[in-house]
GULUM-87965 format. One record per residue (C-alpha): residue in three letters; residue number from 1; y, z, x. Coordinates in nm, 4 decimals, always signed. Example, Ala and Ser with C-alpha at 12.3 -4.5 7.8 and 13.67 -1.06 7.14 Angstrom:
2
<rec residuo="ALA" num="1" north="-0.4500" up="+0.7800" east="+1.2300"/>
<rec residuo="SER" num="2" north="-0.1060" up="+0.7140" east="+1.3670"/>
# end
This chain:
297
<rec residuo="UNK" num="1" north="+1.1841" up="+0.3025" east="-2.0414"/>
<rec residuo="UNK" num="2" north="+0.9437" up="+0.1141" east="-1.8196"/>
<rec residuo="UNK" num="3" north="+0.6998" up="+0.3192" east="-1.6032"/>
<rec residuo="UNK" num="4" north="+0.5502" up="+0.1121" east="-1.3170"/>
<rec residuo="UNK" num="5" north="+0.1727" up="+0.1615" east="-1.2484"/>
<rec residuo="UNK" num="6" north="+0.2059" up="+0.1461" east="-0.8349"/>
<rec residuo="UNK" num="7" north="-0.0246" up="+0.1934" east="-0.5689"/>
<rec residuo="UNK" num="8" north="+0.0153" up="+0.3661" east="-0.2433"/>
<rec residuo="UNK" num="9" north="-0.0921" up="+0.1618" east="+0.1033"/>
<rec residuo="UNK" num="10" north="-0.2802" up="+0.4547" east="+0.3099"/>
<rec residuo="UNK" num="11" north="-0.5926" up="+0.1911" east="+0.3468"/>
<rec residuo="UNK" num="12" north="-0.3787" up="-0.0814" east="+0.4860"/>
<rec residuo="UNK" num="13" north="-0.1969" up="+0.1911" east="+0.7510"/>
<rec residuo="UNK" num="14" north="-0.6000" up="+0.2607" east="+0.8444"/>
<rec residuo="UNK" num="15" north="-0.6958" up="-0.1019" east="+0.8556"/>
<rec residuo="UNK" num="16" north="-0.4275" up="-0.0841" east="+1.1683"/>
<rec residuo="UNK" num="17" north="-0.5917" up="+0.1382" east="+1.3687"/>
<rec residuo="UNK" num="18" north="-0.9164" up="-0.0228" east="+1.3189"/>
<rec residuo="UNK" num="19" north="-0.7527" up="-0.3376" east="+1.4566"/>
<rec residuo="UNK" num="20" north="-0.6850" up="-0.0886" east="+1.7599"/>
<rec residuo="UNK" num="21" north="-1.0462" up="+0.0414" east="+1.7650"/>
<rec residuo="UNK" num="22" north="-1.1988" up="-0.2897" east="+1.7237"/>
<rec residuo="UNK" num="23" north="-0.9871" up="-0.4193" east="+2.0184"/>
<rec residuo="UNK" num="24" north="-1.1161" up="-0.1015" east="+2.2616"/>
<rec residuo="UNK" num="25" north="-1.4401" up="-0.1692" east="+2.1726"/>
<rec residuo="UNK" num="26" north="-1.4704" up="-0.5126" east="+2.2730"/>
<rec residuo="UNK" num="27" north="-1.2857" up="-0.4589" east="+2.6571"/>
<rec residuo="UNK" num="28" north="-1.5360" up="-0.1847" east="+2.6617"/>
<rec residuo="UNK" num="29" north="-1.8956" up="-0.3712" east="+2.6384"/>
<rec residuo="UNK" num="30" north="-1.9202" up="-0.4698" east="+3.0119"/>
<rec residuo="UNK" num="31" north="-1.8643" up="-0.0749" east="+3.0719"/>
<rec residuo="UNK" num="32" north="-2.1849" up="+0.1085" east="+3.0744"/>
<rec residuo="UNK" num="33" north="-2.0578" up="+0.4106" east="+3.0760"/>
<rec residuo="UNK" num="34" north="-1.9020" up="+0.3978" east="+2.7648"/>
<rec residuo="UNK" num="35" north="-2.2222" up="+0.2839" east="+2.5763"/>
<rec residuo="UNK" num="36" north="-2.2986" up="+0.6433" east="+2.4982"/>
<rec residuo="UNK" num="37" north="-1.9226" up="+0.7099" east="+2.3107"/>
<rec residuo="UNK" num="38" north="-1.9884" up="+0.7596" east="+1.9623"/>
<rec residuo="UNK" num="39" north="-1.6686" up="+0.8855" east="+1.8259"/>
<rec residuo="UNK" num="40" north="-1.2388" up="+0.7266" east="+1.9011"/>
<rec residuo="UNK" num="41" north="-0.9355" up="+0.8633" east="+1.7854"/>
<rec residuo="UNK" num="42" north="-0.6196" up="+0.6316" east="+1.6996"/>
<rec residuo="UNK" num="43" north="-0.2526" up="+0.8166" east="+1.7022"/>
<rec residuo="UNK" num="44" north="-0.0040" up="+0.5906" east="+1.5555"/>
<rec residuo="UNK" num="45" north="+0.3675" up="+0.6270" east="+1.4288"/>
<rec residuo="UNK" num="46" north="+0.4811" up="+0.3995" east="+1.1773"/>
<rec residuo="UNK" num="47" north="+0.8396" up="+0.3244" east="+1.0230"/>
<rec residuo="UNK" num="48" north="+0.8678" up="+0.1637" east="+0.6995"/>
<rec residuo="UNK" num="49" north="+1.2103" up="+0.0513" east="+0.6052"/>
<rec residuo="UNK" num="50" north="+1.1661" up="+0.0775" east="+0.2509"/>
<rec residuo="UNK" num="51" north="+0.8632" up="+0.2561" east="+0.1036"/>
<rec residuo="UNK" num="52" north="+0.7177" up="+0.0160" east="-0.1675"/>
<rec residuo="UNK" num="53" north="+0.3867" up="-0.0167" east="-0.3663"/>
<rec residuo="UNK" num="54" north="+0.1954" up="-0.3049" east="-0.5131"/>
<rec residuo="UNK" num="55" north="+0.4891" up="-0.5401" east="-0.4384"/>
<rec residuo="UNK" num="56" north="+0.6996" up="-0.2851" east="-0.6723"/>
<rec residuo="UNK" num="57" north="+1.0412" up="-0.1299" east="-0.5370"/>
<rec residuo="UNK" num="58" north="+1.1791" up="+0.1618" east="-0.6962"/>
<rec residuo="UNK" num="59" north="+1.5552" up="+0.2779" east="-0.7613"/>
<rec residuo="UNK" num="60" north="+1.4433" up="+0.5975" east="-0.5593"/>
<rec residuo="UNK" num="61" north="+1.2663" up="+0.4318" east="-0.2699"/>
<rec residuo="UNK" num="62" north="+1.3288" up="+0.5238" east="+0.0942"/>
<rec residuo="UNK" num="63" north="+1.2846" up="+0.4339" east="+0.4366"/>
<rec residuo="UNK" num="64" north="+0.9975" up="+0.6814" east="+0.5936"/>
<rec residuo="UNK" num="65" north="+0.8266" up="+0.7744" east="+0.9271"/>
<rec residuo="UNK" num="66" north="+0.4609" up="+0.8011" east="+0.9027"/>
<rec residuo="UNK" num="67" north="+0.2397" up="+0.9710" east="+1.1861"/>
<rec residuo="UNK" num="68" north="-0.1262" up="+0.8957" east="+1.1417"/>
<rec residuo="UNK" num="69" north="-0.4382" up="+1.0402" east="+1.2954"/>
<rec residuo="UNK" num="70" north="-0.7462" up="+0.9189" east="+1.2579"/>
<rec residuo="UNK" num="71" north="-1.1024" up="+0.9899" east="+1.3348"/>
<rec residuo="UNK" num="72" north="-1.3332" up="+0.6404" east="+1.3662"/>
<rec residuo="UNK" num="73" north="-1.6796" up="+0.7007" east="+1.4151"/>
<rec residuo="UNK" num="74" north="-1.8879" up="+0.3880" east="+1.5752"/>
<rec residuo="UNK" num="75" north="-2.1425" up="+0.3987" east="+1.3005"/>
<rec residuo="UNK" num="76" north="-1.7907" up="+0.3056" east="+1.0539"/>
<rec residuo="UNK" num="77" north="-1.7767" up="+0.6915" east="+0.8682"/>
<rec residuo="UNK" num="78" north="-1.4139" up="+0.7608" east="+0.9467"/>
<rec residuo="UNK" num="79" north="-1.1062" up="+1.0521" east="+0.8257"/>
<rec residuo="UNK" num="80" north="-0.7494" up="+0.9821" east="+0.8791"/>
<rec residuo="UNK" num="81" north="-0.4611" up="+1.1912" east="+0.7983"/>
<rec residuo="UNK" num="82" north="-0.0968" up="+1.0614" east="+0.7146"/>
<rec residuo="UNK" num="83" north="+0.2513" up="+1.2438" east="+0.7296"/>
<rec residuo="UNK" num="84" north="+0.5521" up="+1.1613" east="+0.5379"/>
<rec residuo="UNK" num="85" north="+0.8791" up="+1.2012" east="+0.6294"/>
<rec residuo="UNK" num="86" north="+1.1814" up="+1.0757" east="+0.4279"/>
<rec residuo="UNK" num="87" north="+1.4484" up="+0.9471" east="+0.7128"/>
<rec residuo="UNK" num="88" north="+1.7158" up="+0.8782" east="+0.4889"/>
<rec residuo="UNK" num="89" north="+1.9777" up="+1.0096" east="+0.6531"/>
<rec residuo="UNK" num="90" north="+2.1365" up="+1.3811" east="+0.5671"/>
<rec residuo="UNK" num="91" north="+1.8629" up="+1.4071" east="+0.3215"/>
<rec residuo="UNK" num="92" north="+1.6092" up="+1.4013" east="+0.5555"/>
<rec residuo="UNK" num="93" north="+1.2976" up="+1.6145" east="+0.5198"/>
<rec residuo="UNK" num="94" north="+0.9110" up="+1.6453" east="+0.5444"/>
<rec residuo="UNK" num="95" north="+0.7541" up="+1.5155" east="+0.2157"/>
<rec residuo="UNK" num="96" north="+0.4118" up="+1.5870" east="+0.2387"/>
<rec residuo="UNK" num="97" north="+0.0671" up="+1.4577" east="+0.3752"/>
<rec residuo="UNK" num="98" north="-0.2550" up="+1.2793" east="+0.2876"/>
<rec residuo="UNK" num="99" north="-0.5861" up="+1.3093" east="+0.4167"/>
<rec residuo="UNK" num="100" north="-0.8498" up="+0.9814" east="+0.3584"/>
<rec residuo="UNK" num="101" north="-1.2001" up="+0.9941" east="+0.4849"/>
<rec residuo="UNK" num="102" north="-1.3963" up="+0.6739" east="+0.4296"/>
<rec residuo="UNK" num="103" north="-1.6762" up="+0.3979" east="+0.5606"/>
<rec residuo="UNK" num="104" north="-1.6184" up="+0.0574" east="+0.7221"/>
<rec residuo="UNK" num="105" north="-1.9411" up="-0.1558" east="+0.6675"/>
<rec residuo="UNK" num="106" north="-2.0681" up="-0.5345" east="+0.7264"/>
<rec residuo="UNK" num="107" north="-2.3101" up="-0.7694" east="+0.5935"/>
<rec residuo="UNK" num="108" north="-2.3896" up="-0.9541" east="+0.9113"/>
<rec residuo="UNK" num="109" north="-2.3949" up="-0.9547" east="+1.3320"/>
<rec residuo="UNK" num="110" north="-2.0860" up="-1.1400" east="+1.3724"/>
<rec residuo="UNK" num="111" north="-1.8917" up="-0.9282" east="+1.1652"/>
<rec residuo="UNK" num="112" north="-1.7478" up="-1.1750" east="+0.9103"/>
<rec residuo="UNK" num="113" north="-1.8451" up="-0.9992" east="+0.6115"/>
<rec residuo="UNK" num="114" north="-1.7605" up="-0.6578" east="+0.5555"/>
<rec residuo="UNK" num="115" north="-1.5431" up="-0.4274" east="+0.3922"/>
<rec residuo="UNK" num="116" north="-1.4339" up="-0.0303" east="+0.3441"/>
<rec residuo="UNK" num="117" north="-1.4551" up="+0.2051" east="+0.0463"/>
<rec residuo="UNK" num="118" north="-1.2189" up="+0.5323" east="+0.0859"/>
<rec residuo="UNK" num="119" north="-1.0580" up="+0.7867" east="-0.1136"/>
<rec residuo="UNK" num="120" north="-0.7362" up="+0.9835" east="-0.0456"/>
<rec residuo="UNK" num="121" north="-0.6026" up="+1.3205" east="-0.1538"/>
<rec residuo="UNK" num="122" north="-0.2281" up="+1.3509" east="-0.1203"/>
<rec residuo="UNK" num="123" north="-0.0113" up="+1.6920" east="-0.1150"/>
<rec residuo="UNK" num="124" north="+0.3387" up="+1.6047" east="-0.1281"/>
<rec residuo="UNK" num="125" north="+0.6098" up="+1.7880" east="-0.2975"/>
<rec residuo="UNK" num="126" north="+0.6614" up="+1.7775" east="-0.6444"/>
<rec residuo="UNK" num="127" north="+1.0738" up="+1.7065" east="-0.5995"/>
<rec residuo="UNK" num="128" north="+1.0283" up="+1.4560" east="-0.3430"/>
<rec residuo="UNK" num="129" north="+1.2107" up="+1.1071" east="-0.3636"/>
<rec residuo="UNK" num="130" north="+0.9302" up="+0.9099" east="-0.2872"/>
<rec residuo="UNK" num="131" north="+0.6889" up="+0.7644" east="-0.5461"/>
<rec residuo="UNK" num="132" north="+0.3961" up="+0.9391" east="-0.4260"/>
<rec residuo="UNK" num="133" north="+0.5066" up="+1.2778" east="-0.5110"/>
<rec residuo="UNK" num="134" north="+0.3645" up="+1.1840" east="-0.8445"/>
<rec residuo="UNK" num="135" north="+0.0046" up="+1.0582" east="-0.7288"/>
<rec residuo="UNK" num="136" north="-0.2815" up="+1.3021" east="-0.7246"/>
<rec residuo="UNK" num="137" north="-0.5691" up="+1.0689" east="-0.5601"/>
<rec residuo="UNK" num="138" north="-0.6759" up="+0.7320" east="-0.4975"/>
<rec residuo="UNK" num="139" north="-1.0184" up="+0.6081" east="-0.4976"/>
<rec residuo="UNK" num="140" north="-1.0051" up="+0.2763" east="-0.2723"/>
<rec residuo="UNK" num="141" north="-1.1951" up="-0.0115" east="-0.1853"/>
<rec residuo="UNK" num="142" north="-1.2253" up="-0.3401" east="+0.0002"/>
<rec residuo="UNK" num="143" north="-1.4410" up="-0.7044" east="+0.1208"/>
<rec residuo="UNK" num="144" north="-1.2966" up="-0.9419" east="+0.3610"/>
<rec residuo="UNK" num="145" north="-1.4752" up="-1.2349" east="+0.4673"/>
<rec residuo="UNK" num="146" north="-1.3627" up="-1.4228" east="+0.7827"/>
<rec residuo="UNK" num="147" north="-1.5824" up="-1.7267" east="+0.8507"/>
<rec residuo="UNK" num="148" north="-1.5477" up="-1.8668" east="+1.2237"/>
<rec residuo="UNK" num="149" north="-1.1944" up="-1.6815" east="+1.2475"/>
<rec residuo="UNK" num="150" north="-1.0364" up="-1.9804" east="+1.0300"/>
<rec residuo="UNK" num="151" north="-0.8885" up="-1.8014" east="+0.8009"/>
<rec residuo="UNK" num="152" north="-0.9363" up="-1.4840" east="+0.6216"/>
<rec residuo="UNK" num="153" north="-0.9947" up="-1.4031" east="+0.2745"/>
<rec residuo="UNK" num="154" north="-0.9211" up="-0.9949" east="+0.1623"/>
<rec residuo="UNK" num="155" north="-0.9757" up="-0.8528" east="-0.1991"/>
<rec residuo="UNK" num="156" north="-0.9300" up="-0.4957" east="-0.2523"/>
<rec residuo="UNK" num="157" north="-0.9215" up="-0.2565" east="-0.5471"/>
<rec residuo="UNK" num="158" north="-0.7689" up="+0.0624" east="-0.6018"/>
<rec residuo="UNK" num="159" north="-0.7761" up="+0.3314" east="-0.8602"/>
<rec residuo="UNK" num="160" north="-0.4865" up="+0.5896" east="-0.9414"/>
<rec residuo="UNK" num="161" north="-0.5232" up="+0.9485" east="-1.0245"/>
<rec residuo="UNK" num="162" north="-0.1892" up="+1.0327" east="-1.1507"/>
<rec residuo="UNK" num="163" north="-0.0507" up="+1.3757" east="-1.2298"/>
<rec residuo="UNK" num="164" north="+0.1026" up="+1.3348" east="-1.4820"/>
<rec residuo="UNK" num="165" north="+0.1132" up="+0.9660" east="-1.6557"/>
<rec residuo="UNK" num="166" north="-0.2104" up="+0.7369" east="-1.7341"/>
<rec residuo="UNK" num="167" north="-0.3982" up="+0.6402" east="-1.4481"/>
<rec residuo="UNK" num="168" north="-0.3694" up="+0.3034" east="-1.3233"/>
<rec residuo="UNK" num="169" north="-0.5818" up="-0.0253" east="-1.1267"/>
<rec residuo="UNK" num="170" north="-0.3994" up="-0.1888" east="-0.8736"/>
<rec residuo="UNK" num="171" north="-0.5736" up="-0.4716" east="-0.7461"/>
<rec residuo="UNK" num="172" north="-0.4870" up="-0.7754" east="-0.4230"/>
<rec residuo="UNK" num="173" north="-0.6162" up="-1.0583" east="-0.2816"/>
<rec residuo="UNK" num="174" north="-0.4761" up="-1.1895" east="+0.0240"/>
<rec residuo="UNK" num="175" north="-0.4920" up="-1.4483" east="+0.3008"/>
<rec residuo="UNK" num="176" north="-0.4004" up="-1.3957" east="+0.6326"/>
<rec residuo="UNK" num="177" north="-0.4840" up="-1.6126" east="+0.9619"/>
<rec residuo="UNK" num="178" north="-0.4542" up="-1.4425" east="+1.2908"/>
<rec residuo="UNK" num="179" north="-0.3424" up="-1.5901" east="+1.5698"/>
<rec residuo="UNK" num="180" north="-0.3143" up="-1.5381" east="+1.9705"/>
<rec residuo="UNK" num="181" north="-0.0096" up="-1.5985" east="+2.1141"/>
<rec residuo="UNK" num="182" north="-0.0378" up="-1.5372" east="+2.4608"/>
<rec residuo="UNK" num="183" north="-0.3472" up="-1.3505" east="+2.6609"/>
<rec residuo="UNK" num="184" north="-0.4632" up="-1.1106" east="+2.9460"/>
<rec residuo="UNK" num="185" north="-0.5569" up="-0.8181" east="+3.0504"/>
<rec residuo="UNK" num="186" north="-0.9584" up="-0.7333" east="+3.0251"/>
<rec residuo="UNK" num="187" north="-1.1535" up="-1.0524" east="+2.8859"/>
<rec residuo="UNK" num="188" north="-0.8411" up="-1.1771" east="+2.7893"/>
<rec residuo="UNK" num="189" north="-0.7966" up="-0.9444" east="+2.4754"/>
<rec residuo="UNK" num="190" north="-0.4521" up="-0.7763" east="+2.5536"/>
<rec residuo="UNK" num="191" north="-0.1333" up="-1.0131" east="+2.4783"/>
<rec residuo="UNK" num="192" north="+0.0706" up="-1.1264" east="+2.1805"/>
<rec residuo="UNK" num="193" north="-0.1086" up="-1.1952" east="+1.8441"/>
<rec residuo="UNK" num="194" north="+0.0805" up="-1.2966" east="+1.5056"/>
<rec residuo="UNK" num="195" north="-0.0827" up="-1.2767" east="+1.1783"/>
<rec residuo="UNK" num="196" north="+0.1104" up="-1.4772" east="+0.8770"/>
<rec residuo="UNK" num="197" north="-0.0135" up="-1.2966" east="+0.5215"/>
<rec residuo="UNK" num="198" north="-0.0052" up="-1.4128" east="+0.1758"/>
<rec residuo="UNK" num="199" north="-0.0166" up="-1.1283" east="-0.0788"/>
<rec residuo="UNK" num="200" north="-0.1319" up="-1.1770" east="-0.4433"/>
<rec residuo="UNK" num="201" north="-0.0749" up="-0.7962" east="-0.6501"/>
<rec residuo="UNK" num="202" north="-0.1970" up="-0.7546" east="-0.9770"/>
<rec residuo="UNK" num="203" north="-0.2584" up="-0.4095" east="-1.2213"/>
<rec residuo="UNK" num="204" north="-0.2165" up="-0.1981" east="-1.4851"/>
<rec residuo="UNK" num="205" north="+0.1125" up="-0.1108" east="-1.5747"/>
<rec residuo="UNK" num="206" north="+0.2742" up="+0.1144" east="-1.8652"/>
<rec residuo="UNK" num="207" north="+0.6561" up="+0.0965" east="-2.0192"/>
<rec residuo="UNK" num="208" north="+0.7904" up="+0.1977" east="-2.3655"/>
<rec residuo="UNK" num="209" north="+0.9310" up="-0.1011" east="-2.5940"/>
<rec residuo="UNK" num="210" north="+1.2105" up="+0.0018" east="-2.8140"/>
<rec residuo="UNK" num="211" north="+1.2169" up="-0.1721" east="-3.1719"/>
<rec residuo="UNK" num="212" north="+1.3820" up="-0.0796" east="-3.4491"/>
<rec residuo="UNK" num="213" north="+1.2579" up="-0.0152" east="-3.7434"/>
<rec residuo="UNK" num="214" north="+1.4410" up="-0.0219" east="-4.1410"/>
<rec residuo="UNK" num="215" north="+1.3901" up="+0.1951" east="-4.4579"/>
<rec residuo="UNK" num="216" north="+1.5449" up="+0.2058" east="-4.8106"/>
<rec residuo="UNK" num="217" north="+1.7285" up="+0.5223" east="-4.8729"/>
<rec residuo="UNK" num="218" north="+1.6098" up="+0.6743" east="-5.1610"/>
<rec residuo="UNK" num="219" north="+1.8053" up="+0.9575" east="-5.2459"/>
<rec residuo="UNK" num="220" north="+2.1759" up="+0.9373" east="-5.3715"/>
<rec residuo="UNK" num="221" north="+2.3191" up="+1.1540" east="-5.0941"/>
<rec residuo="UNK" num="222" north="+2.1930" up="+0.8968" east="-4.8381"/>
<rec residuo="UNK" num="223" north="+2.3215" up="+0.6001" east="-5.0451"/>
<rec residuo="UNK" num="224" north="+2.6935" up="+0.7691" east="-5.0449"/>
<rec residuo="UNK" num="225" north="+2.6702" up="+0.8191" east="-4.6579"/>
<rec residuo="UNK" num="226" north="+2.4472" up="+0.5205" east="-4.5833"/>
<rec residuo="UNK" num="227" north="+2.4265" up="+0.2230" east="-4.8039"/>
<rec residuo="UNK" num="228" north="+2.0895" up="+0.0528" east="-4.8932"/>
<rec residuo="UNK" num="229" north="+1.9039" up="+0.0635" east="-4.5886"/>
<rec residuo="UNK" num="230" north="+1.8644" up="+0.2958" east="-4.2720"/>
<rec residuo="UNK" num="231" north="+1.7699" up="+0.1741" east="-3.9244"/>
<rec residuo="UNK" num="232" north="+1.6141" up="+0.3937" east="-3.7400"/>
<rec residuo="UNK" num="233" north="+1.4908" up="+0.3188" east="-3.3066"/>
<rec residuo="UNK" num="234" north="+1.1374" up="+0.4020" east="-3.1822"/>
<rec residuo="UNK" num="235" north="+1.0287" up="+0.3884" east="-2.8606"/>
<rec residuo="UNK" num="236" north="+0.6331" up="+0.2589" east="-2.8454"/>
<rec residuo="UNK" num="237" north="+0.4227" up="+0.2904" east="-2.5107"/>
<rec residuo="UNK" num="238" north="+0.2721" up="-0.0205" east="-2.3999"/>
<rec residuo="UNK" num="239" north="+0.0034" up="-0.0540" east="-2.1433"/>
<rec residuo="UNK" num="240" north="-0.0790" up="-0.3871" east="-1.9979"/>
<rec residuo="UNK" num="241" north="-0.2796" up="-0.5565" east="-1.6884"/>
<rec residuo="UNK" num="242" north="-0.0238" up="-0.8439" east="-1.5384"/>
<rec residuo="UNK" num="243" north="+0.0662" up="-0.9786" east="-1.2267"/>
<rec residuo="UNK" num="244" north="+0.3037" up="-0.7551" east="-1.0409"/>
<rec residuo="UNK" num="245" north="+0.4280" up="-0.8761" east="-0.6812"/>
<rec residuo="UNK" num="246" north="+0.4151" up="-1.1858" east="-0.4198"/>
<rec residuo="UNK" num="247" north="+0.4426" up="-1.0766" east="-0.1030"/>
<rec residuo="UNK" num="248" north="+0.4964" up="-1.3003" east="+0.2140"/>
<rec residuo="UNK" num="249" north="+0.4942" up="-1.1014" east="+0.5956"/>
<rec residuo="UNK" num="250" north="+0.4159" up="-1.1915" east="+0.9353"/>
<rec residuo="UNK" num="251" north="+0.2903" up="-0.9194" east="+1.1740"/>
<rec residuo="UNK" num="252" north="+0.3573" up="-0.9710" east="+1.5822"/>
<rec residuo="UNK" num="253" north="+0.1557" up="-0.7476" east="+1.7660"/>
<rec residuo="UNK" num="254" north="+0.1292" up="-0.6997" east="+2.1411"/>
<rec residuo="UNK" num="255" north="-0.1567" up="-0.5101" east="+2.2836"/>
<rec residuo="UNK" num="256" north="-0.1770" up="-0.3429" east="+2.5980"/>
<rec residuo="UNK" num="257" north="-0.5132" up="-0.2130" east="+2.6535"/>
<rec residuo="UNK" num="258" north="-0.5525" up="+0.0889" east="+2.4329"/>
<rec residuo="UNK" num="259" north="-0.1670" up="+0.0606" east="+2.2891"/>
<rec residuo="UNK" num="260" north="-0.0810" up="-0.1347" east="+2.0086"/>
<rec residuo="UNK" num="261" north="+0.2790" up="-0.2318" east="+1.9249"/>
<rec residuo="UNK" num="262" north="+0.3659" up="-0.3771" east="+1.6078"/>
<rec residuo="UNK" num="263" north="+0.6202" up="-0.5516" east="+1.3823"/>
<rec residuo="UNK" num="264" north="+0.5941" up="-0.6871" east="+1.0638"/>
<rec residuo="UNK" num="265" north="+0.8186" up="-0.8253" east="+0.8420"/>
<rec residuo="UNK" num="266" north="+0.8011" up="-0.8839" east="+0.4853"/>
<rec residuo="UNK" num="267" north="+0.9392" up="-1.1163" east="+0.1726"/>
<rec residuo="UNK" num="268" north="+0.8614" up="-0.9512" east="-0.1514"/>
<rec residuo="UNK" num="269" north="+0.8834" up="-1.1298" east="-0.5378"/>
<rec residuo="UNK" num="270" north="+0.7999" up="-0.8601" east="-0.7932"/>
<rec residuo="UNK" num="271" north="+0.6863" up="-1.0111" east="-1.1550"/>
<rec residuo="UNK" num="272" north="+0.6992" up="-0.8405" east="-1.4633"/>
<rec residuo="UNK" num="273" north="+0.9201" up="-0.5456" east="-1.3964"/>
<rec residuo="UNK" num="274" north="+1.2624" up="-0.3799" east="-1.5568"/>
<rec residuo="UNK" num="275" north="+1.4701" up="-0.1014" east="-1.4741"/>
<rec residuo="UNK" num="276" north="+1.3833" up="+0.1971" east="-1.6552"/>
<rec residuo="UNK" num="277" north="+1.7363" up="+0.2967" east="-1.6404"/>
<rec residuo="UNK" num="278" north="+1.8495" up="+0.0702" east="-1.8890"/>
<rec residuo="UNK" num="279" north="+1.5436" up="-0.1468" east="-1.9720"/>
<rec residuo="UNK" num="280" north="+1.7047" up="-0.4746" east="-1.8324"/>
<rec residuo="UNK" num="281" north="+1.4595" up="-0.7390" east="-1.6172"/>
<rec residuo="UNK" num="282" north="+1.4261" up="-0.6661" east="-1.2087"/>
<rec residuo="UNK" num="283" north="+1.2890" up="-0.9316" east="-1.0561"/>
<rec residuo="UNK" num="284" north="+1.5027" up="-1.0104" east="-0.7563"/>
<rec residuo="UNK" num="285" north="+1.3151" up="-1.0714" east="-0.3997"/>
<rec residuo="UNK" num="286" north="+1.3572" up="-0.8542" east="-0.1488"/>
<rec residuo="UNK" num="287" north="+1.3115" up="-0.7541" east="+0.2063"/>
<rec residuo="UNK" num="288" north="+1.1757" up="-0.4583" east="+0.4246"/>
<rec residuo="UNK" num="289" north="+1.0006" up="-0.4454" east="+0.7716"/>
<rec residuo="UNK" num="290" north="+0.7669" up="-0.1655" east="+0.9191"/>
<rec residuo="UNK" num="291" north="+0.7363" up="-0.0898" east="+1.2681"/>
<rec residuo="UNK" num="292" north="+0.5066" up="+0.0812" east="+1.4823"/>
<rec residuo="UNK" num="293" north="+0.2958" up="+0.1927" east="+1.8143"/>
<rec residuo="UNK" num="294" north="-0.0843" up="+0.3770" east="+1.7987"/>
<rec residuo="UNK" num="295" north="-0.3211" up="+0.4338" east="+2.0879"/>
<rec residuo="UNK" num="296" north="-0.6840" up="+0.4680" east="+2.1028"/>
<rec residuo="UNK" num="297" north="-0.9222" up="+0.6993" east="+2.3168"/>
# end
């Protein structure tokens, strides 16, 4: 039976409304009144068409609605809260929520550098379909480095508190390049941007092997039933860091001011991974797509 280590994204759903906060923030600096704002607040709602971790898709996954609200202080402390809500279909229900506070930091003035450390708590039901009814906490954290907005380089790391199985370490490095489409609005910041990603996942990971195994029967009564040997199937947990996913997406996003509309879709090549169900390889490619609007004030 093989047991996929997987992470959950909640840091990545953040990063977004940081983009949105970062994007305020800059239409703002010719506005004197606003110098003296110390504290925004992003509401987004996200869709996912296929809830996924790491790169990894499970035989239970499901499309889900996520509405996020988060709390971004300018000094970087920040504390977001997600919702999940399992849209598929009749069996459609409330699964739970996480809350994250964390930092955003950076190494220099122009903002290259930097990166964000975080952990999350999540409280979702114990039946639920989706993976992270089995996650306790994350501990998660990231460094980016953009130099001269060529092209920019993302490594994060992320460590899972399970409640039940081993914990895991999901780790990703990623390039991305973003790039304006078409611009207006306030110092020509509003407008179309699209932002083509590369996705590298690797982690720990834990499955049982099943061997067999062969002893001499001793006794008469088993050589009568059994003759000369008996083979006999164990199942052995094995625990391994590999490479897990390749993931491909392209987000378009189109700002309006404070608004942020997004849509990103994604090509995903999991490595490594079998169906529990009947131990067999499951390494097809697939495809999902989230969409999404958030607001900042």
């Amino acid at each position: 039976m093989y047991r996929p280590g997987l992470i959950a994204i909640p840091l990545i759903l953040l990063l977004l409304s940081f983009k949105a906060y970062g994007q305020q923030l800059k239409a703002d600096t010719t506005v004197k009144k606003q110098a003296s704002k110390t504290l925004y607040v992003n509401a987004g709602l996200l869709y996912l068409s296929d809830l996924t971790y790491a790169g990894r898709k499970d035989a239970s996954s499901v499309p889900v609605l996520l509405p996020t609200f988060t709390l971004i202080s300018t000094k970087g402390f920040f504390v977001a809260g997600i919702g999940y809500f399992d849209v598929n279909g009749s069996k459609s229900a409330a699964e739970g929520l996480s809350i994250t506070p964390g930092y955003v930091f950076s190494f220099d003035k122009k903002k290259e550098f930097g990166g964000a450390i975080s952990a999350t708590k999540y409280f979702i039901t114990d039946n639920s379909p989706i993976i992270l009814s089995s996650f306790n906490a994350t501990i998660d954290g990231q460094l980016h480095y953009n130099p001269d907005d060529i092209v920019k380089l993302t490594v994060d790391a992320s460590y899972r508190f399970s409640k039940t199985g081993p914990n895991d370490v999901i780790n990703d490095a990623e390039l991305s390049k973003e790039i304006q489409l078409t611009k207006s609005g306030k110092n020509n910041k509003d407008g179309l941007k699209v932002t083509p990603t590369v996705t590298l996942y690797s982690g720990t990971q834990s499955f049982y092997k099943t061997s067999d195994s062969t002893l001499n029967n001793s006794s008469i009564l088993k050589n009568i039933l059994s003759p000369g040997q008996t083979t006999t199937t164990q199942n052995q947990q094995v625990r391994q860091y590999t490479i897990l996913a390749l993931s491909g997406s392209l987000q378009f996003t189109y700002v309006i001011k404070t608004w942020q509309i997004s849509f990103t879709p994604y090509l995903i090549q999991p490595y490594h991974q079998v169906n529990y169900a009947n131990n067999t390889p499951q390494n097809g490619s697939y495809f999902l797509f989230t969409t999404g609007v958030s607001v900042t004030f």
